[in-house]
C-alpha positions in Angstrom: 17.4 1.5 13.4 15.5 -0.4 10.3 17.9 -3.0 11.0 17.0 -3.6 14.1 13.0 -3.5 14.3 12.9 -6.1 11.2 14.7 -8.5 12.9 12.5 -8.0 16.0 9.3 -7.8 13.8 10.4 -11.0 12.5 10.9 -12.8 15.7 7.6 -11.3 17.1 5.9 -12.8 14.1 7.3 -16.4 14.5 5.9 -16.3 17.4 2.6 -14.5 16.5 3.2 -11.7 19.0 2.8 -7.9 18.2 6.1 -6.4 17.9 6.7 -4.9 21.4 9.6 -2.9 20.0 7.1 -0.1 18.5 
C-alpha cells in the first residue's frame, strides 16, 4: 500500500527516525 508507507514515512520523518515500515 502507497497509501500507507507515506503516511508512516511521514511520521518517521517528524520524528527523524528511519521508516521501520520497509
Amino acid at each position: 500500500m502507497i497509501l500507507t508507507i507515506s503516511l508512516y514515512e511521514n511520521i518517521a520523518i517528524q520524528r527523524n527516525r528511519f521508516p521501520f515500515f520497509w
